[in-house]
N, C-alpha and C positions, 0 to 999 in steps of 0.2 A: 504493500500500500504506500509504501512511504515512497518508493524509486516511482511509481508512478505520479504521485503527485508531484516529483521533483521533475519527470519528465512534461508535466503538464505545465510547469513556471518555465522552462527551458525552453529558450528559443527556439524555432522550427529549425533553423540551420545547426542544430547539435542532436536533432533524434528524427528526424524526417529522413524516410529513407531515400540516397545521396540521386538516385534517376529521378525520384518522382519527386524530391525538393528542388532539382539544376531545375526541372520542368517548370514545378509552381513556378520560380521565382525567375525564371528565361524568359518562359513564351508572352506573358505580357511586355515585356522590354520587344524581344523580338517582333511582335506584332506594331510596336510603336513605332520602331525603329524602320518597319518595311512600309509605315504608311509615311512616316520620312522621306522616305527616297521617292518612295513615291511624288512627295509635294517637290523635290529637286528635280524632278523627270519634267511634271507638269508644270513646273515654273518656268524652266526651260522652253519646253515645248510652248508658251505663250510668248517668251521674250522673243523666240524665231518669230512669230507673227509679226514684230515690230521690222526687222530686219537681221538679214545675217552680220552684220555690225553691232549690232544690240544682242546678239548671242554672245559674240565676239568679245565684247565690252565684260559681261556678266564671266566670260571665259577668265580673261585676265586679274578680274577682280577677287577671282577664287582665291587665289595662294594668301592672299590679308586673312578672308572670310576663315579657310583654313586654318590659318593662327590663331585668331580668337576663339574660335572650336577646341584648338590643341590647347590654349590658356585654359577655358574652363575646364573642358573637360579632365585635363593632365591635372588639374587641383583639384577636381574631384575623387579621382581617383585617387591619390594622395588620404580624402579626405574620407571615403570609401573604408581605405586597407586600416586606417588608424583607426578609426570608429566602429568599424567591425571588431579588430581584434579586441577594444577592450571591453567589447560588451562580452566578449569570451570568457574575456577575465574579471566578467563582474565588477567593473569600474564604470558604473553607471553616470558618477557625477562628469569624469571624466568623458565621456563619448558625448555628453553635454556640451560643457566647454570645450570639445570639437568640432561640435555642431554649429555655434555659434562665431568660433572664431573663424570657420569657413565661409560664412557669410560674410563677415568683412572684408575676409579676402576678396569676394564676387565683388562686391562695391569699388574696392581699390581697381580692380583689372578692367570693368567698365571706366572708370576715370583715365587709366593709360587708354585705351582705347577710341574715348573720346577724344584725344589730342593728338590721336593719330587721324583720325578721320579728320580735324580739322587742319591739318598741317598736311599730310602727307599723302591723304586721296590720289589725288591729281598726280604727283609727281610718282607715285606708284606705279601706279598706271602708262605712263606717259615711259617710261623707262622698261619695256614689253614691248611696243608697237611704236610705228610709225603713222598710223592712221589715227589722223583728226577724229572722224565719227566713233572711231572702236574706241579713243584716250574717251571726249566726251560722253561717251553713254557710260564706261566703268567706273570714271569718277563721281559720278551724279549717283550710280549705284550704290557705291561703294561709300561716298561718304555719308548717306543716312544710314545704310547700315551699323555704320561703326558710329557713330554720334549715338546713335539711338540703340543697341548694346547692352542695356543696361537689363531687357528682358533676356534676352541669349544669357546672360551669364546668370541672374539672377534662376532660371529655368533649370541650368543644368546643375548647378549646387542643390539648387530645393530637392530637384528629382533624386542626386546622390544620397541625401538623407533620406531616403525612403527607403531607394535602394539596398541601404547598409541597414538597415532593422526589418528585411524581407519583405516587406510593403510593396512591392513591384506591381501589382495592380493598379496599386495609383500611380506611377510613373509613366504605365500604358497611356491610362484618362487626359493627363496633363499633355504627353506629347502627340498622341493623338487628336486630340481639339486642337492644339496651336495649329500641326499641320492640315487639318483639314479646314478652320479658319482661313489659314493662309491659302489651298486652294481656291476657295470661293471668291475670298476677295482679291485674285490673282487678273482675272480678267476683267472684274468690275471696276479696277482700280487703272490695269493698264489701257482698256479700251472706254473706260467711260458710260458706266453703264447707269441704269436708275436715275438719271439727269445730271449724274458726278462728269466734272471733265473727264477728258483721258489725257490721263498720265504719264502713260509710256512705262519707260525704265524703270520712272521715279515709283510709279505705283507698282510694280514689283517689288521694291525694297520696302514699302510702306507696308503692302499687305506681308512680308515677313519679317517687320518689327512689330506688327498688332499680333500677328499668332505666336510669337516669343513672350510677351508684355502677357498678352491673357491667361497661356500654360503657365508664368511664372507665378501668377495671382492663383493660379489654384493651386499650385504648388505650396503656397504659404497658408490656405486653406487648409490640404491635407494633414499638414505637417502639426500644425496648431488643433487639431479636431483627432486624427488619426495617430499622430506617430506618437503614442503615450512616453514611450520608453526614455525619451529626449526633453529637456525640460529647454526652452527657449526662452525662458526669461532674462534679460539680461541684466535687472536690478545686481549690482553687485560687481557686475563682471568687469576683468579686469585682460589686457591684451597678453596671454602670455607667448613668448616667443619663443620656449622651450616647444610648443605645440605645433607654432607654423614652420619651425625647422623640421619637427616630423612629419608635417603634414607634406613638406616641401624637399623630404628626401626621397620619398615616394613620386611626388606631383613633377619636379623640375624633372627628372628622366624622360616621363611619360610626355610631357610639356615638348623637349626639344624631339623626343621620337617622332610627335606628330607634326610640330616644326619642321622639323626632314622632310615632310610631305609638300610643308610650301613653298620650299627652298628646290625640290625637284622640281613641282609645277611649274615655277619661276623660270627656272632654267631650260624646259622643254617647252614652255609659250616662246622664248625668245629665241630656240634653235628651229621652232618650228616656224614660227611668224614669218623667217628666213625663207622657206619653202612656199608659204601663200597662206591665206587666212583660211583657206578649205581645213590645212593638214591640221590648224588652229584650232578649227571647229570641231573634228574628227576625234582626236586628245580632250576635249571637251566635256565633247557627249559620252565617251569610252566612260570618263570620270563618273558622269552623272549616275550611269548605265552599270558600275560594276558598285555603287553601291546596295543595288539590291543583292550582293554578294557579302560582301561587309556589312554591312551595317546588322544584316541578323546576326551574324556574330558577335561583332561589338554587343549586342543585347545578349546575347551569350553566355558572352565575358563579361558582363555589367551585372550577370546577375551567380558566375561562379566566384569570380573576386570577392566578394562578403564570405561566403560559405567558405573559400579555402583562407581565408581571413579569420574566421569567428574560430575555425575547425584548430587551427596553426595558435590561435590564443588558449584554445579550449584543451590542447595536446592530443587531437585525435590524427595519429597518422593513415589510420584506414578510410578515417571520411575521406580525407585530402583526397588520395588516391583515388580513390575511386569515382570521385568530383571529377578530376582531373581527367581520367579516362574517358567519362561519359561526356564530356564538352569535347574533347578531341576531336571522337565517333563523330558526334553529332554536327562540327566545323563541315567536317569533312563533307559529311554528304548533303550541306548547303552548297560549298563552293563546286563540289565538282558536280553538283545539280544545276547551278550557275553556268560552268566552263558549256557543256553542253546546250545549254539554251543560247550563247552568243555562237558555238560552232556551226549549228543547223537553224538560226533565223536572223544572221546578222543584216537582212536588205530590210527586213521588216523591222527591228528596233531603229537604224537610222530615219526611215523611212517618218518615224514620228516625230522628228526636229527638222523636216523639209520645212526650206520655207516657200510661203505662196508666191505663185508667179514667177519663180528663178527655177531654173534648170536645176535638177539634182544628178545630173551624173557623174558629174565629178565627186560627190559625196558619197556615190556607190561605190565610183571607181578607186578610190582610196578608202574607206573606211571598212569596207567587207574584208580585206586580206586583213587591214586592220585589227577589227577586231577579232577576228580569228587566232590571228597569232596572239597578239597582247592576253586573251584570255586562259592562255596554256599553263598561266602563271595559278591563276585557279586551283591548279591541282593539286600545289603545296600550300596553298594562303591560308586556311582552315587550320593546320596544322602548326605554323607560323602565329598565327596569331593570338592561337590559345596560349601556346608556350609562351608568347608575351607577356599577357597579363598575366598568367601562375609566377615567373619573375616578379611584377609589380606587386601582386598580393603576400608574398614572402615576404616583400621588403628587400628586395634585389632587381629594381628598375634599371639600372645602368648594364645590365647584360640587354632588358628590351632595345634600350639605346644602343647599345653595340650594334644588334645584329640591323637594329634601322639604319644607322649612319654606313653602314656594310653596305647595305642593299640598296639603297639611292644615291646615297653620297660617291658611295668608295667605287661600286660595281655599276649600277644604271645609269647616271647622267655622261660618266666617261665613255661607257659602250655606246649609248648614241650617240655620242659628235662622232666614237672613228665611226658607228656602224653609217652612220648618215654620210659620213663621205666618202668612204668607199662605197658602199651599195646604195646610196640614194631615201629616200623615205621609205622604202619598205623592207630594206635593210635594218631601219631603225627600230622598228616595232617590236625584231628578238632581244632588242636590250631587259623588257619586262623578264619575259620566262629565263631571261639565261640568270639576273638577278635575284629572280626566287628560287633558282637552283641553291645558288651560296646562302640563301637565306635560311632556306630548310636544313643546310648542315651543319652552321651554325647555332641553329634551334635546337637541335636535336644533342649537340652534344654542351649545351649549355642546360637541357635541360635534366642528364645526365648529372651535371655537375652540379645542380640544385641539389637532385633526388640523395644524393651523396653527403652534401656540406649539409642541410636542412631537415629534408624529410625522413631522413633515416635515423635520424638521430632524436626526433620526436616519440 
């Protein structure tokens, strides 16, 4: 009687068993995260309407967008591994004053952000392309997005604390409405619908700062109603920086791993821009298009990161494990469900970023070998990516950073300038798969050396 009752105050992530808890506490992230990509397809898919310059624009402006994603997000996750573990270890007050001091941080990261969109929009942009119309449409994008900010970051902190006390139902609710917000008012905003002008660009960036700004308003709802565990009051509270150093030996890794991603972008808008704004758009849409690849992972990983978190605080080596295992499987047969769906329908995913009245054969003509090959990377990304985060949730993020800076820095950006100049643009495209090759051997024996320093000794 007694073990049961002690099982019934025990969180679900220490006696739920380790499939059907990854399950609970994945597939509403998962499902939020594929109706996400989804609103970046169709947001996409509406800025083509304006022109292939206003694709173009939104193209360029990615790698900022990116970084502020890799900001919040990377300190969530920071914020994630530490507040999970010490609810493991029964430090209640403690996973509090985590709670809280992550939110400041959100505050603080929208303020740097804000002053980059007022300083550095433009010139962002303008150092990517040569083209007048593509500089003008990303900067006009780009800097309401970053000025206005303040819901993207507040959104993904809020959702992290839910996250970390298995709440992930409400993480669903919250990113689900923004994004479908933002689909509706996607076209009402850029075309002018209901007697509103149109907007263009600008109303693209608008309708995805109102479905940031509102998920993050429910996020402060759930959190205040639902996440008991957490006491948010701040009477009292005092900045400790014992916390944001933990919080930020976790989050800075994770921070510059997904940094990588906008520093490759960067680099591949400007070797491609070289070639034409087709090969621009093609790299583009590829992005848009393989997040319905990622991103269920990422919800994956957003929802095994607590549990080998709570599990690592809690001294269970067989949950980990077995966590571990089940998110692997499970990567796996997203991406290479993924790899196959760009191998056999790649005319018909380009075919929904045509835009009206321009020729698309040039879009065929490059982007089907395209994304064929880019996609072969697929086949290890699942496996790649979980090993990621099992690194950050130990509290050994700088191995994820390893094997990022490996795979875009060290191996991808370089293979495409020589692949591009010797074999031309379609040369370029095996730069992906030959850098997830090094990727997965790196992962694989990094995550060896975990299982060895860490898990074996639990």
């Amino acid at each position: 009687m007694t073990e049961t009752k002690a099982n019934l105050q025990e969180n679900k992530m220490g006696v739920m068993p380790e499939g059907k808890l990854l399950l609970s506490m994945s597939l509403p992230i998962m499902i939020s995260m594929i109706i996400q990509a989804l609103y970046n397809i169709v947001d996409s898919i509406f800025v083509a309407q304006i022109s292939q310059d206003a694709l173009t624009g939104v193209t360029v402006a990615f790698p900022m967008q990116n970084l502020m994603i890799a900001v919040g997000s990377g300190t969530g996750v920071g914020i994630s591994a530490y507040l999970s573990k010490s609810l493991g270890e029964k430090k209640h007050e403690l996973a509090s004053r985590v709670a809280k001091t992550g939110l400041l941080l959100a505050g603080f990261s929208w303020i740097v952000f804000l002053l980059v969109g007022i300083f550095f929009a433009g010139p962002f942009i303008a150092s990517q392309t040569s083209s007048q119309s593509v500089i003008e449409y990303g900067s006009e994008y780009l800097f309401l997005c970053s000025v206005m900010s303040f819901g993207l970051f507040g959104q993904m902190t809020l959702e992290r604390l839910l996250q970390s006390t298995g709440k992930t139902i409400f993480t669903m609710i919250t990113q689900a409405t923004g994004a479908v917000i933002n689909i509706i008012l996607d076209p009402v905003f850029i075309f002018g619908y209901f007697g509103l002008p149109a907007m263009g660009i600008a109303g693209a960036a608008i309708a995805t700062v109102i479905g940031q700004t509102i998920a993050a308003l429910l996020g402060i709802i759930f959190n205040l109603k639902i996440n008991r565990e957490l006491d948010f009051s701040f009477k009292g509270f005092r900045v400790d920086f014992s916390i944001i150093k933990r919080i930020y030996a976790v989050g800075i890794p994770s921070i510059v791993m997904m940094a990588i991603s906008s520093v490759m972008t960067f680099a591949m808008n400007k070797l491609l821009d070289s070639f034409s704004t087709v090969a621009t758009n093609v790299f583009g849409i590829y992005f848009r298009l393989q997040s319905f690849a990622v991103m269920p992972v990422v919800g994956l990983n957003n929802g095994m990161v607590p549990i080998i978190s709570y599990n690592y605080g809690a001294r269970r080596k067989d949950r980990i494990m077995k966590t571990i295992k089940y998110s692997i499987t499970f990567a796996l047969c997203i991406t290479i469900g993924c790899m196959l769906i760009f191998q056999f329908f790649p005319e018909q995913l380009l075919l929904m970023f045509a835009t009206e009245g321009q020729s698309n054969a040039q879009l065929l003509e490059m982007g089907v070998p395209a994304l064929r090959t880019i996609s072969l990377n697929f086949i290890f990304a699942g496996f790649c990516i979980v090993s990621g985060s099992v690194f950050q949730a130990l509290g050994n993020g700088v191995l994820s950073l390893i094997v990022s800076v490996a795979r875009q820095l060290v191996v991808l950006v370089p293979a495409a300038y020589i692949l591009a100049h010797f074999g031309g643009i379609s040369a370029l495209w095996w730069s992906f798969p030959l850098a997830e090759c090094m990727s997965v051997v790196c992962s694989a024996v990094f995550l060896v050396y975990i299982y060895k320093k860490i898990i074996s000794k639990i």
